[in-house]
C-alpha positions as CSV (number, residue, x, y, z in Angstrom):
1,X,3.8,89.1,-20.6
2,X,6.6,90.7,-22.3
3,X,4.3,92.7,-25.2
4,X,5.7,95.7,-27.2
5,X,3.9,97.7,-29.5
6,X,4.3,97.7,-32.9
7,X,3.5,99.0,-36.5
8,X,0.5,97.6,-38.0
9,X,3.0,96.9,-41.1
10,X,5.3,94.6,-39.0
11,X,2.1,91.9,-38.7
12,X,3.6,89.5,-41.4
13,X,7.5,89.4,-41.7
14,X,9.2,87.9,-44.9
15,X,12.8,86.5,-45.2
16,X,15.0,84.2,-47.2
17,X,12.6,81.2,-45.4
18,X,9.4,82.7,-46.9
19,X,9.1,80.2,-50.5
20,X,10.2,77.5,-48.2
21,X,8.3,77.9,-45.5
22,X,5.1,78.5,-48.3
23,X,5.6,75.3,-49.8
24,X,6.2,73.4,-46.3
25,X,2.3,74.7,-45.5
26,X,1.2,73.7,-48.9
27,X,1.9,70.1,-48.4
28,X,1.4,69.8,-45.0
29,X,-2.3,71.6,-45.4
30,X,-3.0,68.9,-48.6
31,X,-1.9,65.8,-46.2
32,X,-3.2,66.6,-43.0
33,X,-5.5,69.1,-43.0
34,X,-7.9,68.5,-40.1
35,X,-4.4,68.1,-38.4
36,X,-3.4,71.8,-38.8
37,X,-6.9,73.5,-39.6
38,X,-9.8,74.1,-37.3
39,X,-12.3,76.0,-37.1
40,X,-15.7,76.9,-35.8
41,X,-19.2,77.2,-37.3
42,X,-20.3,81.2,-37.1
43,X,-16.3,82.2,-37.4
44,X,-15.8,82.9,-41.0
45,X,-17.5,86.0,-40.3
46,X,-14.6,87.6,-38.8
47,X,-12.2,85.3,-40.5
48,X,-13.1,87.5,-43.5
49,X,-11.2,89.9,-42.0
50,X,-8.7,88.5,-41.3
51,X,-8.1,87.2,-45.2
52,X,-8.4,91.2,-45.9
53,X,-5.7,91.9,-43.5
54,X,-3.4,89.8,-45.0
55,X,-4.2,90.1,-48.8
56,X,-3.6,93.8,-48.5
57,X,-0.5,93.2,-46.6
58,X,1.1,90.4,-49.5
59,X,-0.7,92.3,-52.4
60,X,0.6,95.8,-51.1
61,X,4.4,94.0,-50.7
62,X,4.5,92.8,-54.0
63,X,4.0,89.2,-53.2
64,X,1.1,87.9,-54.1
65,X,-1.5,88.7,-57.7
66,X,-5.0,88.9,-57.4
67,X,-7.0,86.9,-60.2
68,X,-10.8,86.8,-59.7
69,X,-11.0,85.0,-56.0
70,X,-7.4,83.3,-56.7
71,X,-4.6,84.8,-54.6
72,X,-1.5,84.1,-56.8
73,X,2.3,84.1,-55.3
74,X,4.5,85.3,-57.9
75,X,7.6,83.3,-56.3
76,X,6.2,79.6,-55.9
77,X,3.4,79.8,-58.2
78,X,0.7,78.3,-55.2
79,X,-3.0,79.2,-55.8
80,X,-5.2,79.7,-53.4
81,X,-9.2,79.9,-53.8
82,X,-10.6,82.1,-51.3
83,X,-13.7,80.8,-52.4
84,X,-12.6,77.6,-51.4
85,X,-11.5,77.8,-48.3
86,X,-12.3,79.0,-44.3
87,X,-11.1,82.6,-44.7
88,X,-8.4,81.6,-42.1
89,X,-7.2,78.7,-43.9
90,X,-7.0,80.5,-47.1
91,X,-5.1,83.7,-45.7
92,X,-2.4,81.7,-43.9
93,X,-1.4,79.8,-47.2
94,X,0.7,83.2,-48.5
95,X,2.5,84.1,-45.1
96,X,4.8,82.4,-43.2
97,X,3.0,83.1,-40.1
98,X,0.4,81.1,-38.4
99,X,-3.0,82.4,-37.7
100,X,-5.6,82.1,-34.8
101,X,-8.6,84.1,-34.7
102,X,-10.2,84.8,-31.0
103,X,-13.6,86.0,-30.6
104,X,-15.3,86.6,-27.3
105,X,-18.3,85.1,-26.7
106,X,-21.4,86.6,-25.1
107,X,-20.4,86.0,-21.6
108,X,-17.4,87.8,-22.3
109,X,-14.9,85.0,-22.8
110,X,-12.1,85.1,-25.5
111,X,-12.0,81.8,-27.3
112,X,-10.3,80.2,-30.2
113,X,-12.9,80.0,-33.1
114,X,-10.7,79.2,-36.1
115,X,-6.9,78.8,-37.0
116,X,-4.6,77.8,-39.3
117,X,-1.0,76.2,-37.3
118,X,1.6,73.9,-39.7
119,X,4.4,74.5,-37.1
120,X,2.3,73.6,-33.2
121,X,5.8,73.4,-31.0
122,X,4.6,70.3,-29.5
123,X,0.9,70.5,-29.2
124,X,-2.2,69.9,-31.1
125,X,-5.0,72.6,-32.7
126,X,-7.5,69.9,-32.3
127,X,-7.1,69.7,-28.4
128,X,-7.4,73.8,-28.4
129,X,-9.8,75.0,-30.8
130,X,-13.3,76.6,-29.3
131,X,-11.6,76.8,-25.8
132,X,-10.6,79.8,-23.5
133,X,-7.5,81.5,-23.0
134,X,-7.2,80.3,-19.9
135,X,-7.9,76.6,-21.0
136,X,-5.4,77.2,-23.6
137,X,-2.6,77.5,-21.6
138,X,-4.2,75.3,-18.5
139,X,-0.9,73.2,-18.9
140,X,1.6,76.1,-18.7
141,X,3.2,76.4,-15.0
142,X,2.6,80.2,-13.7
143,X,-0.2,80.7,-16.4
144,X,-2.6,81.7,-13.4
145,X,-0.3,84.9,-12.8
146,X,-0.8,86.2,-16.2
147,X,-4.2,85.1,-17.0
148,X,-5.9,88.8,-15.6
149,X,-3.1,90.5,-17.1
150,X,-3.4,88.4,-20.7
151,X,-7.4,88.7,-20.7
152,X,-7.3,92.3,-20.1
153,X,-5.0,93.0,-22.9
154,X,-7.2,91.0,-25.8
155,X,-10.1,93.2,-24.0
156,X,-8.3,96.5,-24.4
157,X,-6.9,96.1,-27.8
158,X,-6.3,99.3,-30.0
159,X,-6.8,99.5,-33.1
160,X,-4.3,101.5,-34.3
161,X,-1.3,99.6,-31.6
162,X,-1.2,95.7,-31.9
163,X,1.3,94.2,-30.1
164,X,4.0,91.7,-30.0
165,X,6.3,89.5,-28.0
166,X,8.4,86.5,-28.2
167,X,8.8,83.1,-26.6
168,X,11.3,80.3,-26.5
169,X,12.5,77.0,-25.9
170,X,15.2,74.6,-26.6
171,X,14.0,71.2,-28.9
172,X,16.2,68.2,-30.4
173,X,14.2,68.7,-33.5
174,X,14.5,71.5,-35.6
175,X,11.2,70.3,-37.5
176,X,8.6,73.4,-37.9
177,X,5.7,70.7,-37.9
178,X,5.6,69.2,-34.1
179,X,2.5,68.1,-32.6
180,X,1.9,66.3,-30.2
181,X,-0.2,65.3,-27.6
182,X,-0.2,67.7,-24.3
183,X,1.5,65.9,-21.0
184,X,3.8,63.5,-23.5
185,X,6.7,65.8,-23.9
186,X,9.2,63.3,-22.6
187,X,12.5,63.8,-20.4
188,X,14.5,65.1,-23.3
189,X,17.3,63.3,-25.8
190,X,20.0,60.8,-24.4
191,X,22.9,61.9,-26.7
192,X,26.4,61.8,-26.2
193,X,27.2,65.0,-24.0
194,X,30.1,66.3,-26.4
195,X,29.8,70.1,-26.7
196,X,29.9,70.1,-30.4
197,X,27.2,67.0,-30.6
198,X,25.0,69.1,-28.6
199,X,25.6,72.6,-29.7
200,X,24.3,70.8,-32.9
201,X,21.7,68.5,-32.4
202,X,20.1,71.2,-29.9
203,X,17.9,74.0,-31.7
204,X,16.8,77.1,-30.6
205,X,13.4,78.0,-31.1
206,X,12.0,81.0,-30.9
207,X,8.2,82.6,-31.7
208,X,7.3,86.0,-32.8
209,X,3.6,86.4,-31.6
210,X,1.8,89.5,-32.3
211,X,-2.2,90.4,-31.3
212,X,-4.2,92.5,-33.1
213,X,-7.7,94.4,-32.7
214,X,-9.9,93.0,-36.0
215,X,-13.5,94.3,-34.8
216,X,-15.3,94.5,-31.7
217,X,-14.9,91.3,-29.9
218,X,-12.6,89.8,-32.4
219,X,-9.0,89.3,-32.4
220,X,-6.0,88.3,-34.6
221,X,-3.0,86.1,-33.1
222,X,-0.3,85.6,-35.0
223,X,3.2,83.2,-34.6
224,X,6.3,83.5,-36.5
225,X,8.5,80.4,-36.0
226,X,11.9,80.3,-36.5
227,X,14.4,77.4,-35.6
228,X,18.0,77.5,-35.5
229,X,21.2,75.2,-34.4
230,X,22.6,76.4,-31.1
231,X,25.5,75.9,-33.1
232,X,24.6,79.1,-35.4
233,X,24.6,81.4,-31.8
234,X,27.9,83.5,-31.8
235,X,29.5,83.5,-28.3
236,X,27.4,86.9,-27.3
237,X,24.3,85.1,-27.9
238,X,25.4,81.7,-26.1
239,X,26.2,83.3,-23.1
240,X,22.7,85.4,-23.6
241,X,21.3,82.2,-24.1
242,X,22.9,80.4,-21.0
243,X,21.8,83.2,-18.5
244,X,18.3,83.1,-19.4
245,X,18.2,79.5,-19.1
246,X,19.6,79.6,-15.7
247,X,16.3,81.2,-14.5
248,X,14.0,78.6,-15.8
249,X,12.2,77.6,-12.7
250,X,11.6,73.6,-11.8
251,X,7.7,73.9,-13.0
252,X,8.7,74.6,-16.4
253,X,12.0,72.3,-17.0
254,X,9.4,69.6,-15.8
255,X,6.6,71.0,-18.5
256,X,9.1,71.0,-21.1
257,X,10.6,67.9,-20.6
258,X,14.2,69.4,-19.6
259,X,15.5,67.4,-16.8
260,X,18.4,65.7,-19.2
261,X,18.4,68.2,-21.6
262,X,19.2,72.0,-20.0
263,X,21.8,70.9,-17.6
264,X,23.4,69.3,-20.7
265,X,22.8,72.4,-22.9
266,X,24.1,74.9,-20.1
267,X,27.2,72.3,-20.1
268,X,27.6,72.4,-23.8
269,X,27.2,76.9,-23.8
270,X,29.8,77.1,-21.4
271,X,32.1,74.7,-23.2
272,X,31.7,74.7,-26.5
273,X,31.3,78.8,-26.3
C-alpha cells in the first residue's frame, strides 16, 4: 500500500493553489452539488468530528475566523454555515483537500457514509457512497492483493499516527473536476506524437491520501490533488517518471485507458527529456 506515517498537523496542506482551489469547490458545490456531495442518514454524527478536526486545523493556521456558526476565510471572503450544512460538506469548503468519512458498520465492514469530492479523477461519488472498501475499488486490477492488508489498517488506526501515501496517473486533462462513469475511461488521446505536443498536453497527476483514526469505528480519508504539465518535470523527474511507468502491468494500462497513451508518453520522456 505504500503508507507512511505522519504528523497529525500535516492532515491539510496549503499552497499558492489554496484561494484557487477554494473558489473552484465554491462553484462547483453551488452548481452540482448532489454531483460532488453524498452522504448517509446516521453520518453527521461522526462527520461532526471531522468539521472539528479541520476548523481547529484552519482556525489554529490563521486561515479561517469564527463568527457565531459562520466559518470565515480571511483570503477569499467564502462563508460557510456549519449550521447549514452535512458537517462533511461544510468542513471541506475551507481546505483544499477532499473529505470521505468511513465508519464500520456492525458486522464489521468499513463503508463510505458521507463525503465531500470536487476533483473525482475519473469516477463518480454517487456510484461509491454507502459501499465497502472492497466494492470501492472492485474496478481496480490487483485490488484483491491489498484488500486484507487495506482493511486491517482502517481497523488498527492509531490515534496519535495517521498515515499517508500517494498515487498517480497520467490524464490529457489537467481539470481537477473529472467524473465519470466507471468502465468508460476510453483508449486515451489521438494527438500528434511530437515530444513537445505531448510533454504538454499530457499532465501528471498525483494524490496525497492520508487516513486518520476519528473515534472508534470511524475514519477520516483525505485526497490532495495536484496536476501538472509533464512539461513542468525537470529531466530527473522525467526519467523518474518514465521508469515507473515502465512497470505498469497490462491490467492497469487497460483500467486506465493507456494503450495509445503510455507508449506515446514513454516516447515523448525519452525524447523530449
Amino acid at each position: 500500500m505504500g503508507t507512511r506515517p505522519m504528523e497529525p498537523t500535516e492532515a491539510f496542506v496549503v499552497d499558492r493553489l489554496r484561494d484557487d482551489e477554494l473558489r473552484l469547490k465554491q462553484r462547483l458545490l453551488a452548481e452540482r452539488h448532489d454531483d460532488v456531495v453524498a452522504t448517509l442518514p446516521g453520518s453527521d454524527i461522526a462527520g461532526r468530528l471531522v468539521l472539528d478536526l479541520v476548523r481547529t486545523a484552519v482556525v489554529d493556521a490563521g486561515l479561517v475566523d469564527v463568527v457565531g456558526s459562520t466559518l470565515r476565510d480571511r483570503a477569499t471572503g467564502i462563508e460557510v454555515d456549519v449550521e447549514h450544512w452535512h458537517p462533511v460538506d461544510a468542513a471541506a469548503r475551507v481546505v483544499q483537500e477532499d473529505l470521505c468519512l468511513m465508519e464500520r458498520d456492525d458486522a464489521g465492514v468499513w463503508r463510505l457514509t458521507a463525503a465531500s469530492v470536487c476533483f473525482p479523477s475519473r469516477w463518480r461519488l454517487s456510484e461509491k457512497i454507502g459501499r465497502s472498501l472492497a466494492e470501492i475499488h472492485d474496478p481496480v486490477p490487483h485490488y484483491d492483493r491489498i484488500q486484507t492488508a487495506t482493511d486491517r489498517l482502517f481497523d488498527r488506526l492509531d490515534p496519535r499516527r495517521p498515515v499517508k501515501r500517494s498515487n498517480w496517473t497520467l490524464l490529457d486533462d489537467p481539470s481537477l473536476f473529472q467524473p465519470r462513469t466507471e468502465g468508460r475511461k476510453g483508449d486515451g488521446p489521438a494527438f500528434d506524437t511530437d515530444p513537445t505536443t505531448v510533454l504538454r498536453r499530457v499532465h501528471l497527476r498525483v494524490e496525497r491520501q492520508t487516513v486518520r483514526w476519528l473515534a472508534p469505528g470511524a475514519a477520516l480519508f483525505t485526497i490532495r490533488t495536484s496536476v501538472d504539465a509533464l512539461e513542468t518535470l525537470d529531466r530527473a523527474e522525467r526519467a523518474a517518471l518514465a521508469a515507473t511507468a515502465r512497470t505498469v502491468d497490462d491490467a492497469t494500462v487497460a483500467y486506465k485507458g493507456w494503450q495509445r497513451l503510455l507508449p506515446t508518453v514513454l516516447a515523448a520522456l525519452t525524447d523530449g527529456g
